[in-house]
Every structure is written in structure tokens, then in C-alpha cells.
N, C-alpha and C positions, 0 to 999 in steps of 0.2 A: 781371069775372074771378072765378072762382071758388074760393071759400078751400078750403086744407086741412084736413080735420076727423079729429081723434088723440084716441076717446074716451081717457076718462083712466083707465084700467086697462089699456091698450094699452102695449109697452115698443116703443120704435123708438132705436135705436141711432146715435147721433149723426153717424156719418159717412154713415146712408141719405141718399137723394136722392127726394123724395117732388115731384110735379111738381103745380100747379094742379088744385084740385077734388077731388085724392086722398082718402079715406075709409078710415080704418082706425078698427075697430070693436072691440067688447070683448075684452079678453082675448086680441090679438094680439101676437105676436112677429115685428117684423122686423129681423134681424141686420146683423153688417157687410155692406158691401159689397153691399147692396141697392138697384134704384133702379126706380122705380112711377111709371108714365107719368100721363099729363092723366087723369082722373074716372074712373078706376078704383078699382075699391071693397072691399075685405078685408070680409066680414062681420063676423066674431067665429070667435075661438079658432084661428086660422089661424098659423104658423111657416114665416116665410121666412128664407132664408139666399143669399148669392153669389148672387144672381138679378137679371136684369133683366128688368121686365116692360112691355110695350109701355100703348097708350093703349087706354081703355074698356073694360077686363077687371072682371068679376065673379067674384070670387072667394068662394064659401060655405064653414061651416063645419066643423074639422077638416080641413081641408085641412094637407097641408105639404108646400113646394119646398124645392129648392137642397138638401137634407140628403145627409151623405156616400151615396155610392155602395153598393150591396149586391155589394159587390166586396173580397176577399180579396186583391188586391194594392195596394189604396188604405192609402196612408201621410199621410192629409192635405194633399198638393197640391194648388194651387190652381184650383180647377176651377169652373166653373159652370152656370147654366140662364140660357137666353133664349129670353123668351116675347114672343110677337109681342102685335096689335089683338085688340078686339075678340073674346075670347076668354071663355065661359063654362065656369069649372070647379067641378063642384060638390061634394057634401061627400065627404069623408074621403079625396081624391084623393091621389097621394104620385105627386112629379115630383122624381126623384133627381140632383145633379149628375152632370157628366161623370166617366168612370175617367183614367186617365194611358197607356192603350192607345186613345184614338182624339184627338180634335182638341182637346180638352178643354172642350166644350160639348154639354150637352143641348138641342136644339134645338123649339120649336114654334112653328107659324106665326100665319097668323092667323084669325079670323072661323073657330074651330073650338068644338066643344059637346063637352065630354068631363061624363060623366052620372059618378052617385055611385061611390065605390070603384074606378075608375080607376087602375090604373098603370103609369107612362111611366118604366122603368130608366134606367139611365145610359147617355149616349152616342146617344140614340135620336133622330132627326130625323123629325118628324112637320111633314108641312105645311101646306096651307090647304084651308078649307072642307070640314073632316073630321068627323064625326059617328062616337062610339065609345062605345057603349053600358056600361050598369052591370059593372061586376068586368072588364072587358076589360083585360088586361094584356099590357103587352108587355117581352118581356126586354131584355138588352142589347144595343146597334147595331143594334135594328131599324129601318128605313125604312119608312115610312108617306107615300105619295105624293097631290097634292092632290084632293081630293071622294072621298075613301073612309066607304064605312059599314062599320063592325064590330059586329056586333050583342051583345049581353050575352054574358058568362059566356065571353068569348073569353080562348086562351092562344097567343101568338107567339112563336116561338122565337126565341132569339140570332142576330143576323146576317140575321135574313130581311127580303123586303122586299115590302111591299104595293104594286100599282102602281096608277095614277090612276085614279080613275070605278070600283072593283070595289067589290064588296060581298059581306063574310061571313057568312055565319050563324052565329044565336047556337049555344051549345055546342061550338064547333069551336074543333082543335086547330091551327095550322098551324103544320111544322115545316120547309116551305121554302116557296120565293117565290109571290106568287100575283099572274099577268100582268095587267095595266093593262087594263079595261076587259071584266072576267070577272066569274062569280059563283063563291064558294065556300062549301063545307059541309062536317061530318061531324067524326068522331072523331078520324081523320086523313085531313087536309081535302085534296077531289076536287073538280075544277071539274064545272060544271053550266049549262057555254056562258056567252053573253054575257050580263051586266047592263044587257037593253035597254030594261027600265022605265026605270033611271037615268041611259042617254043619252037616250032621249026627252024625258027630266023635262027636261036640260041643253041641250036642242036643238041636239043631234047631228042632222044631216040622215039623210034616208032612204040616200042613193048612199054618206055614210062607215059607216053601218051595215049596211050592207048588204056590204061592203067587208071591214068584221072581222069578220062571221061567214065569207065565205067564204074568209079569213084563218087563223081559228079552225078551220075545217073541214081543212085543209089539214094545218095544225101537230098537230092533238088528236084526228084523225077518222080521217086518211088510215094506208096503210098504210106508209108512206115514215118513213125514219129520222129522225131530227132535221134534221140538215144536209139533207136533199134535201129535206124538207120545208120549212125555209127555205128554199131556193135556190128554189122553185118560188113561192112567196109573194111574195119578192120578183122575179122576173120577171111573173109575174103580175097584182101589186095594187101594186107599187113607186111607182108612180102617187101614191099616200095616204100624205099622211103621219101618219096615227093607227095605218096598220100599220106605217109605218116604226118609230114608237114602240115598236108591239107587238113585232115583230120584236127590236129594238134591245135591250130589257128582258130577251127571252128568251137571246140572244147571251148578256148580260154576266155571268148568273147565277152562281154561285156554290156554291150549296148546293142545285140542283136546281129544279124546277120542280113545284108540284102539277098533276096531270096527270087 
């Protein structure tokens, strides 16, 4: 079994819950109501707060969770962050608790790589096997859906939602949703068809690729209005369910679709 190791210039506050193997390293602060799964590791100079964190995370320095909200209607209720496995975060990251306007958890999943200068607002559900490059930020409630890459120097708006397998380019702004298994780019970010380096990489078959581009073709290409162009997707390719996805995603939005 593997012991707990608290260098000694580290403060850890008596009610945390630090599990087997755990490492907390110089100059760390973890506060109440904090709890650090099996061989997960704090480096040095790190501040957690109201957080829980799953098992085998690496945590580098300058980082800080669970800290209030950058939210003008927070009054200090009790809110927090839960962080899944297997998660690499690295330095100067800042993962905000939840606001008292959504479920009252900042959520992230697991087996995700979030690079230096990173930030994940309050209320924001990011999920697994997500790759999000240097200064990428995302504001409040955004949704981040599982195997997404976002490339550096990214800005997400509020409420918007990334869907699964897409991929953004670095510098880009995106200020509404951008569909499950797309690529996007730009100032104010315009798709650029499908991300089919990244279902290859994922071994998507040829016939479901094949499938959502002429899905994509339909919705983004054609000269049919939104709904007729659903309707025709789904009689057409209704068959697949990755366009049902696709399909599905595009229905429920919200704030628009980058297009």
C-alpha cells in the first residue's frame, strides 16, 4: 500500500480526505472540504478548495481549483468542483467552482490533458478524453463533449457547447455551438467540414464517415432551410446513429449553430 506523502511546508486542512499514495508537494494549500483520490500527485504551489478529485491526476504548479466563482451574483454558497481519473493539469490552470444558477458543480471528466494557462469557468461540464491546448478558456456553462481538441489561445462563449470528436483551431473565437464531429476555425468561428483525420485516428469506419459528410453536406451545403434540411437527413441517413447524434445536437441548440 502506498503511503501518503505531505511535504512539510504544504497546509492541508484537517477535515480534507487525501486517499492512499496521494502527494502533496511544497507549498500547497488544500482547504475544507477537499477530497484527492489513490496516487494523485499536487506538485508544489497549488490551492485547492471544495473540490473533489478522482484517482491518478497530476496536478503542476500554480494551479488553483474550487476558488469562488467569477460570478457577481455569488454570495458564498456552497458550491463545488469534481474532477474525474486520470487527468493531467498543468501549470497556472484556474478551474472555478459552480455559480448558484446551474446544478452547483463544475464538472470534468476523465483521462483529459488540459496544457498551461487553461481556464474552465464555473458551471462548465467538460468530459473525457479531451485535449485543450495552452490559454484556452472557457466561460460560464459551457459544454465540452467527449475527444474534443481545442487548440491554444481559444475563447468560448457562455452557454455554448462543443460536440464530440470536433476540433478547433488555435486563435478562434467561438460564440455558439459547434456540431459533434466537425472542424472549426476563425475570428468568429465557421466550420470547415468534417474532422476526418480525427475519426480515422478513432476508428470510425469508412460507411459512418462517409455517412456524416453526406449528413454535413445536407445540413451546411444544401440550399434547404434548416428543418427541411433535417428532415431530409433524417429520412435519408436515419439508418446511423452518429448522424442521429449529429442531427440530435443540432435540434437542441440553443444559441445557434456555427455554420
Amino acid at each position: 500500500m502506498a503511503k501518503t506523502k505531505i511535504h512539510p511546508t504544504a497546509i492541508v486542512a484537517s477535515n480534507a480526505k487525501l486517499s492512499e499514495g496521494v502527494e502533496i508537494g511544497p507549498h500547497c494549500t488544500v482547504g475544507d472540504n477537499v477530497k484527492i483520490g489513490k496516487n494523485t500527485k499536487l506538485f508544489s504551489h497549488i490551492v485547492i478548495e471544495e473540490t473533489e478529485i478522482g484517482q491518478s491526476c497530476n496536478i503542476y504548479p500554480f494551479t488553483s481549483i474550487g476558488l469562488p466563482p467569477q460570478d457577481i451574483r455569488y454570495k458564498g454558497e456552497t458550491t463545488k468542483v469534481k474532477i474525474g481519473d486520470d487527468n493531467i493539469i498543468r501549470e497556472y490552470i484556474t478551474i472555478h467552482r459552480a455559480s448558484v444558477s446551474g446544478d452547483g458543480v463544475t464538472k470534468i471528466g476523465n483521462n483529459n490533458f488540459l496544457m498551461a494557462y487553461v481556464h474552465i469557468a464555473h458551471d462548465c461540464n467538460v468530459g473525457n478524453n479531451i485535449v485543450m491546448a495552452n490559454a484556452t478558456t472557457l466561460a460560464g456553462h459551457v459544454v465540452v463533449e467527449d475527444f474534443v481538441f481545442i487548440g491554444g489561445l481559444v475563447a468560448v462563449h457562455q452557454f455554448a457547447r462543443i460536440g464530440a470528436h470536433s476540433m478547433i483551431g488555435g486563435f478562434s473565437a467561438i460564440p455558439q455551438d459547434i456540431p459533434p464531429y466537425t472542424t472549426a476555425a476563425g475570428e468568429r468561428a465557421k466550420l470547415y467540414g468534417l474532422n476526418t483525420i480525427g475519426l480515422k485516428r478513432r476508428n470510425f469506419d469508412d460507411a459512418t464517415i462517409s455517412d456524416l459528410k453526406k449528413a454535413y453536406k445536407i445540413l451546411f451545403r444544401s440550399k434547404l432551410t434548416l428543418k427541411e434540411a433535417i428532415d431530409k437527413a433524417k429520412h435519408d441517413l436515419g439508418h446511423s446513429e452518429e448522424v442521429k447524434n449529429f442531427i440530435e445536437f443540432i435540434e437542441k441548440n440553443k444559441r445557434g449553430i456555427c455554420r
